[in-house]
DSSP file (Angstrom, degrees, kcal/mol; ACC not computed):
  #  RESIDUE AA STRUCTURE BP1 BP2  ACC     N-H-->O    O-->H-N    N-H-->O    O-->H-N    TCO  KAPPA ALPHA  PHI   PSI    X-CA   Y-CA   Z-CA
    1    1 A X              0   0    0      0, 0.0     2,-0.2     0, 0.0    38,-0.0   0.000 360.0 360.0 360.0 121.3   84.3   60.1  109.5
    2    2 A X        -     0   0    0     36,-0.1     2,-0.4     1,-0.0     0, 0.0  -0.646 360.0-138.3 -65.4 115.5   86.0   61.8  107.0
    3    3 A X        -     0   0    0     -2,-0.2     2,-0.1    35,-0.0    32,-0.1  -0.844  12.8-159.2 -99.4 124.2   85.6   59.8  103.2
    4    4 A X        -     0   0    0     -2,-0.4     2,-0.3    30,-0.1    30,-0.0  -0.520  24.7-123.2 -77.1 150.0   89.1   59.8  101.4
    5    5 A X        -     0   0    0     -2,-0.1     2,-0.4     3,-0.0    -1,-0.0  -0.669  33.6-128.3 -90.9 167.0   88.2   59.2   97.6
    6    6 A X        -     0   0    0     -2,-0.3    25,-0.1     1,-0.1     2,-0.0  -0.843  33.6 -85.5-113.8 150.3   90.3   55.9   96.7
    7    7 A X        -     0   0    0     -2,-0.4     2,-0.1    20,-0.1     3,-0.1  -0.108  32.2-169.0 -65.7 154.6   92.4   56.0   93.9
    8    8 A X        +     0   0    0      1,-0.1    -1,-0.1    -2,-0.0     3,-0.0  -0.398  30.9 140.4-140.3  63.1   91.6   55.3   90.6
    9    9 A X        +     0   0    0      1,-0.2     2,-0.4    -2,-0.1    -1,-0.1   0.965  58.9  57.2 -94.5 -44.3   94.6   55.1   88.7
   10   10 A X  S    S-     0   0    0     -3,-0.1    -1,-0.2     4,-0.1    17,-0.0  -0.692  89.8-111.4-101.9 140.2   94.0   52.0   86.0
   11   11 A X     >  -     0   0    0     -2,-0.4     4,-1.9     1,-0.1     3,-0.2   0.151  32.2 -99.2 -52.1 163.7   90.6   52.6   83.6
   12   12 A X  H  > S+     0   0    0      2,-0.2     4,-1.9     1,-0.2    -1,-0.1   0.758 122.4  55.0 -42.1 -48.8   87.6   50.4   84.0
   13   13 A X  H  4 S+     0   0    0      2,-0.2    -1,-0.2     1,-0.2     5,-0.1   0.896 107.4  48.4 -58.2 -50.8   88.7   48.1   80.9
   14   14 A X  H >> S+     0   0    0      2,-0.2     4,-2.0    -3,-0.2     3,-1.6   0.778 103.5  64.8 -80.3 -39.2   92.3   47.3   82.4
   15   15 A X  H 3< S+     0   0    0     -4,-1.9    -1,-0.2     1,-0.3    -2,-0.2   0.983 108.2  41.8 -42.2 -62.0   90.5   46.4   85.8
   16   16 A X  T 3< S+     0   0    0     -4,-1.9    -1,-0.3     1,-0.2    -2,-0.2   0.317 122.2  34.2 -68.5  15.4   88.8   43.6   84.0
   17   17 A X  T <4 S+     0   0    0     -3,-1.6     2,-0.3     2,-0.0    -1,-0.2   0.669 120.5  44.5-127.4 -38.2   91.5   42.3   82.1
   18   18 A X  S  < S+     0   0    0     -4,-2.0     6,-0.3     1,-0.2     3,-0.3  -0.580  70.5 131.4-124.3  42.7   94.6   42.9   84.4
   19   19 A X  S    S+     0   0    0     -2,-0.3     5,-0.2     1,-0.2    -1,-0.2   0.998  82.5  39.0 -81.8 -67.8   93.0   41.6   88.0
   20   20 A X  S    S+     0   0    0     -3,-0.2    -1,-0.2     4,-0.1     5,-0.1   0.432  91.5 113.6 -95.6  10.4   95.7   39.5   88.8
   21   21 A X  S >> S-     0   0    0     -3,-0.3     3,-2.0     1,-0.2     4,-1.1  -0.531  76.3-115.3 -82.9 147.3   99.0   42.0   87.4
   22   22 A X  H >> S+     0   0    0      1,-0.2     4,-2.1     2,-0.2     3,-1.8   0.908 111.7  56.2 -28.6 -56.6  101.1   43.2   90.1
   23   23 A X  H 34 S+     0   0    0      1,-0.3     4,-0.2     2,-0.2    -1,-0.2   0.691 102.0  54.4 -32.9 -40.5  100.1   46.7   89.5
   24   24 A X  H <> S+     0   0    0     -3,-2.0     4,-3.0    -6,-0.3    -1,-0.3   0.592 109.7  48.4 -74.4 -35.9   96.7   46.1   89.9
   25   25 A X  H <X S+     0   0    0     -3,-1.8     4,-0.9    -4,-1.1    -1,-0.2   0.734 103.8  57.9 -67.2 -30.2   97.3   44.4   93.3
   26   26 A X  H  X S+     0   0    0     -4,-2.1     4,-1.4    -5,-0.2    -2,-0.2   0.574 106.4  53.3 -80.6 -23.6   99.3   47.0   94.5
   27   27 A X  H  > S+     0   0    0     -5,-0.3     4,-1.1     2,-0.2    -2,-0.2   0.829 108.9  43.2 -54.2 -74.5   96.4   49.3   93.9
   28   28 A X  H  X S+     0   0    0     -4,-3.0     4,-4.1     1,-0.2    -2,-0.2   0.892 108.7  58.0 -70.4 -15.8   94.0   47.8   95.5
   29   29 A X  H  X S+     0   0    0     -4,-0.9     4,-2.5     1,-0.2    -2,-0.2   0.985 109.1  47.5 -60.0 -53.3   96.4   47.0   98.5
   30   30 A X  H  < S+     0   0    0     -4,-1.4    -1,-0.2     2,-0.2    -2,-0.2   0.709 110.8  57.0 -81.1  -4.3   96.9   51.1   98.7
   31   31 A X  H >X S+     0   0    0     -4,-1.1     3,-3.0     2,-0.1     4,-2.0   0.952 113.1  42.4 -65.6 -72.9   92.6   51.3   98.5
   32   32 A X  H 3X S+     0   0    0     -4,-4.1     4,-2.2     1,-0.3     5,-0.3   0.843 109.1  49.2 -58.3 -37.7   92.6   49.2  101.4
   33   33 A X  H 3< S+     0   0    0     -4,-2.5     4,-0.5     2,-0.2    -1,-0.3   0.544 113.1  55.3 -75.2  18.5   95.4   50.6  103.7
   34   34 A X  H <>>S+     0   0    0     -3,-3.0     4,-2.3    -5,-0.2     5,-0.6   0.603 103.3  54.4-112.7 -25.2   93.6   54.2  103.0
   35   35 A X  H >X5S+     0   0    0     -4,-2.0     4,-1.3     2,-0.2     3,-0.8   0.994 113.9  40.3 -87.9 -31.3   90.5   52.9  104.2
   36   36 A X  H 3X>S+     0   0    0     -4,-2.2     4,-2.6     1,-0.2     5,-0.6   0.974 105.5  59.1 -61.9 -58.5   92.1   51.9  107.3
   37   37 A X  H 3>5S+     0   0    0     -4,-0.5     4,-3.7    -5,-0.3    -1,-0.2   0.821 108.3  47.5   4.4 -61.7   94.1   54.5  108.0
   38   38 A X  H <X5S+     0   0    0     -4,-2.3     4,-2.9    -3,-0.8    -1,-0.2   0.827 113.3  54.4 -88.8 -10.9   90.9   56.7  108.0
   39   39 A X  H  <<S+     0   0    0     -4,-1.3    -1,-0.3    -5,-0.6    -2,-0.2   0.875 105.2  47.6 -74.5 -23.7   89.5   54.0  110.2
   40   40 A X  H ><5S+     0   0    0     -4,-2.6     3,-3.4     2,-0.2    -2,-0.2   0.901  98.1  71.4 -72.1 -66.6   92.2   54.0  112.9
   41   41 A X  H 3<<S+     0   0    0     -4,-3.7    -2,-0.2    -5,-0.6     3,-0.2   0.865 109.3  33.0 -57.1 -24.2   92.0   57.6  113.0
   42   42 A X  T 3< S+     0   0    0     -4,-2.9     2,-0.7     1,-0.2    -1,-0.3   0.781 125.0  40.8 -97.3   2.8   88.8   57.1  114.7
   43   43 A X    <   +     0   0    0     -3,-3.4    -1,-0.2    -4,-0.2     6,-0.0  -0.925  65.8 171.1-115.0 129.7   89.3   54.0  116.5
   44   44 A X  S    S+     0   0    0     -2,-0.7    -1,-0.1    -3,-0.2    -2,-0.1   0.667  77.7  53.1 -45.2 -55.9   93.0   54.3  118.0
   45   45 A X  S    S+     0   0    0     -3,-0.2     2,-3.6     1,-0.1     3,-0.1   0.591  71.2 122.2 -84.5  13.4   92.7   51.3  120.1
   46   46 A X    >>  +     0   0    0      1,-0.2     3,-2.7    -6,-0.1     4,-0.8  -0.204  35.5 171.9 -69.1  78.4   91.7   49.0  117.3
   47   47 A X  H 3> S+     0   0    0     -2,-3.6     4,-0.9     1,-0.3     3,-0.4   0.809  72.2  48.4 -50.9 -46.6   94.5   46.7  117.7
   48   48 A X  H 3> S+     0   0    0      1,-0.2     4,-0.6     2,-0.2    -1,-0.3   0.559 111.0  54.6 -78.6  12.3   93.6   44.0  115.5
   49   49 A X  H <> S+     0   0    0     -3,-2.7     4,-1.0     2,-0.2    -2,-0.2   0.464 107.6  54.2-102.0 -14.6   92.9   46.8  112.5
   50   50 A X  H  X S+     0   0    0     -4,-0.8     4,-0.6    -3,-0.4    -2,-0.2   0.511 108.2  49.2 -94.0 -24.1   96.4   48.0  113.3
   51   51 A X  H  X S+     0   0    0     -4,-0.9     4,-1.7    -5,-0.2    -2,-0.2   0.802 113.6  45.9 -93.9 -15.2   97.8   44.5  112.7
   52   52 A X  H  X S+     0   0    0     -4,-0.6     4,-0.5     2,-0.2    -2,-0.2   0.725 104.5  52.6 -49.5 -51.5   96.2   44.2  109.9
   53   53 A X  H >X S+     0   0    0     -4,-1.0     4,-1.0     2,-0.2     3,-0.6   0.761 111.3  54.1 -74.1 -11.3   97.0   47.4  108.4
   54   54 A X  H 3X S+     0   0    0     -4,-0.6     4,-2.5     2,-0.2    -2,-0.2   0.942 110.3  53.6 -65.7 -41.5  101.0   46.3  109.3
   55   55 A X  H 3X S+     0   0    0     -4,-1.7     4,-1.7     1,-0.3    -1,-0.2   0.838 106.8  46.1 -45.6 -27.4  100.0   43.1  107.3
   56   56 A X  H <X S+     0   0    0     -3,-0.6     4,-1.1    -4,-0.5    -1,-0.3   0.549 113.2  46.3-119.6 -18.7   98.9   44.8  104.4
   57   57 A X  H  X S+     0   0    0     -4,-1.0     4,-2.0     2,-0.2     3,-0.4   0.933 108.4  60.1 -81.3 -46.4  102.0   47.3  104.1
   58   58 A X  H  X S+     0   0    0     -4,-2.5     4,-1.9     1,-0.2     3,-0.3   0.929 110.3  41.8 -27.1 -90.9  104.2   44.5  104.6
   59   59 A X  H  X S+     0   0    0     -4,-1.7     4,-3.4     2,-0.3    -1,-0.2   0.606 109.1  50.8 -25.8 -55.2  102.8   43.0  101.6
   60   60 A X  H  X S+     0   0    0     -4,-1.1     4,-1.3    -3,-0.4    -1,-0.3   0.989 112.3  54.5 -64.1 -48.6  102.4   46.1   99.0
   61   61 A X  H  X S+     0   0    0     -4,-2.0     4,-2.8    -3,-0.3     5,-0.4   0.911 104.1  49.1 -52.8 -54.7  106.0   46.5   99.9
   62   62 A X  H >X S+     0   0    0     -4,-1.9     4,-2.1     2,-0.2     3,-0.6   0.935 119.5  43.8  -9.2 -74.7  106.9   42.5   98.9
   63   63 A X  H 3X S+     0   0    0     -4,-3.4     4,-0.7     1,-0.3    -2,-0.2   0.579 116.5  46.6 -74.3 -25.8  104.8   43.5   95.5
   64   64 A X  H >X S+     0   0    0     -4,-1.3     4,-0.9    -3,-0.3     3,-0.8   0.885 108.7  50.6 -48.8 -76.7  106.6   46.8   95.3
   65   65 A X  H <X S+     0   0    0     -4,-2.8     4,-0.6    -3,-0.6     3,-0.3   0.918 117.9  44.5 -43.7 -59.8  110.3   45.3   95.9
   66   66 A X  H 3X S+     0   0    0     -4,-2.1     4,-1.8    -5,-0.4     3,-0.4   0.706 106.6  56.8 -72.2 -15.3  109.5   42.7   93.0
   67   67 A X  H <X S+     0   0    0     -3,-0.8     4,-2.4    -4,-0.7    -1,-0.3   0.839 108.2  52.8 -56.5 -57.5  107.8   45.4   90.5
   68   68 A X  H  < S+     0   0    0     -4,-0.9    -1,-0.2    -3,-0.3    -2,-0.2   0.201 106.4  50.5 -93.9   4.2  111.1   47.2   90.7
   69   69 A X  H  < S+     0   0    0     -4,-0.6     3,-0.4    -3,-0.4    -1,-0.2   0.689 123.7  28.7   2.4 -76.9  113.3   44.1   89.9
   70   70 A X  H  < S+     0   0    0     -4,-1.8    -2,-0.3     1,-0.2     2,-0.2   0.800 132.1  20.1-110.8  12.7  111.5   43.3   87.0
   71   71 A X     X  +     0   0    0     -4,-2.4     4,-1.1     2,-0.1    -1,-0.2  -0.561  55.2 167.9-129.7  88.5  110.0   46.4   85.6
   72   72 A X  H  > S+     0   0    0     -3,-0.4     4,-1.5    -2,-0.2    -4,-0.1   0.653  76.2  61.0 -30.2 -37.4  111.6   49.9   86.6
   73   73 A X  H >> S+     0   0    0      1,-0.2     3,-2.5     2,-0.2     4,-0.9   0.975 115.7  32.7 -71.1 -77.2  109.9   52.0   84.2
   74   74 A X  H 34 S+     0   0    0      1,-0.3     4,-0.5     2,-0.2    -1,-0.2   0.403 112.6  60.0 -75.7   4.3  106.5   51.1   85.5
   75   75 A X  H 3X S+     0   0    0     -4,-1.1     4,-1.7     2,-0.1    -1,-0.3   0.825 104.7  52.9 -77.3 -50.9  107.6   50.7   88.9
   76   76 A X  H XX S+     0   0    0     -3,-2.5     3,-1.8    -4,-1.5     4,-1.6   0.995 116.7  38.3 -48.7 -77.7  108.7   54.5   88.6
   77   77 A X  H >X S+     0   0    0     -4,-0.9     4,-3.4     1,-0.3     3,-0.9   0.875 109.5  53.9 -62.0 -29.2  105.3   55.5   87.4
   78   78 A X  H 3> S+     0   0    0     -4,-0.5     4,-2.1     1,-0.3    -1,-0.3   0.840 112.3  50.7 -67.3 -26.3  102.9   53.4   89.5
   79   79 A X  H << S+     0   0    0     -3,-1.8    -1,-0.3    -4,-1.7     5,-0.2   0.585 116.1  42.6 -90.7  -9.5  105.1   55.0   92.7
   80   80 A X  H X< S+     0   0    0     -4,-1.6     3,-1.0    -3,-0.9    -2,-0.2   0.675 113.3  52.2 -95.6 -41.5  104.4   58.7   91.1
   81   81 A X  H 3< S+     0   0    0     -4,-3.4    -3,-0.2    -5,-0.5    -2,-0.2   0.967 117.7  35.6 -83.3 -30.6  100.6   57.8   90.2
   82   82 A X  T 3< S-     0   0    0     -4,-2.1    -1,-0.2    -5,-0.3    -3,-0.1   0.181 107.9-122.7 -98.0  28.2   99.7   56.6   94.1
   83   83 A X    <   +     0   0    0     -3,-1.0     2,-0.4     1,-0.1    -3,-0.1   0.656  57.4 150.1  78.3 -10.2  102.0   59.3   95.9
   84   84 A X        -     0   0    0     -5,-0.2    -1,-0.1     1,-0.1    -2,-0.1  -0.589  51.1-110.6 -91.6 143.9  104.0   57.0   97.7
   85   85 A X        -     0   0    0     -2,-0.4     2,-0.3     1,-0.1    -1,-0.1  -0.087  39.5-114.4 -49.8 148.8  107.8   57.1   99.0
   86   86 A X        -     0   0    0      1,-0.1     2,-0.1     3,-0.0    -1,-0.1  -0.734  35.0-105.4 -90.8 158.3  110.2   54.6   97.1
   87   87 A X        -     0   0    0     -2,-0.3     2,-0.1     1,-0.2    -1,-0.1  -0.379  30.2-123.2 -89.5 153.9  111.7   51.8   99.3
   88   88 A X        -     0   0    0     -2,-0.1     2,-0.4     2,-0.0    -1,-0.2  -0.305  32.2-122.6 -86.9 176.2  115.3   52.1  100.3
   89   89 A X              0   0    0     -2,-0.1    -3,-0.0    -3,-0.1     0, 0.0  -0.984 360.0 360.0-137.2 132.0  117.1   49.4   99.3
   90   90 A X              0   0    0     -2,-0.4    -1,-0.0     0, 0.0    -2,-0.0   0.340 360.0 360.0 -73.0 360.0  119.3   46.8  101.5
């Protein structure tokens, strides 16, 4: 099994201070879908690890949507510092 390093975007200090800000959630939400990810690629048929990871994209996307509503600027950078696509919008 191949170990992904997890991101590590906000400092040790901000961890403890900022547990509950969106950002911070959204962060560990992209920790977790990378460690499944690498974990489907070696189980394929792990069905309930595949609903799970749907849950858990579902979800960042939620915290995502609402980060960009009320703060753009730092919606912009948090989607630059973990690599990820921006969400269309409806």
């Amino acid at each position: 099994m191949v170990k992904k390093s997890f991101i590590s975007v906000i400092s040790n200090e901000e961890k403890e201070e900022n547990r509950g800000s969106v950002a911070f959630q959204i962060l560990s939400l992209s920790n977790r879908i990378l460690k499944l990810s690498s974990h489907l690629e070696l189980h394929r048929k792990d069905y309930l690890s595949q609903r799970g990871l749907r849950k858990i994209l579902g979800k960042r996307q939620r915290m995502l949507s609402y980060l960009s509503k009320k703060n753009r600027i730092r919606y912009k950078e948090l989607i630059n510092q973990l690599d990820i696509r921006e969400s269309k919008t409806r």
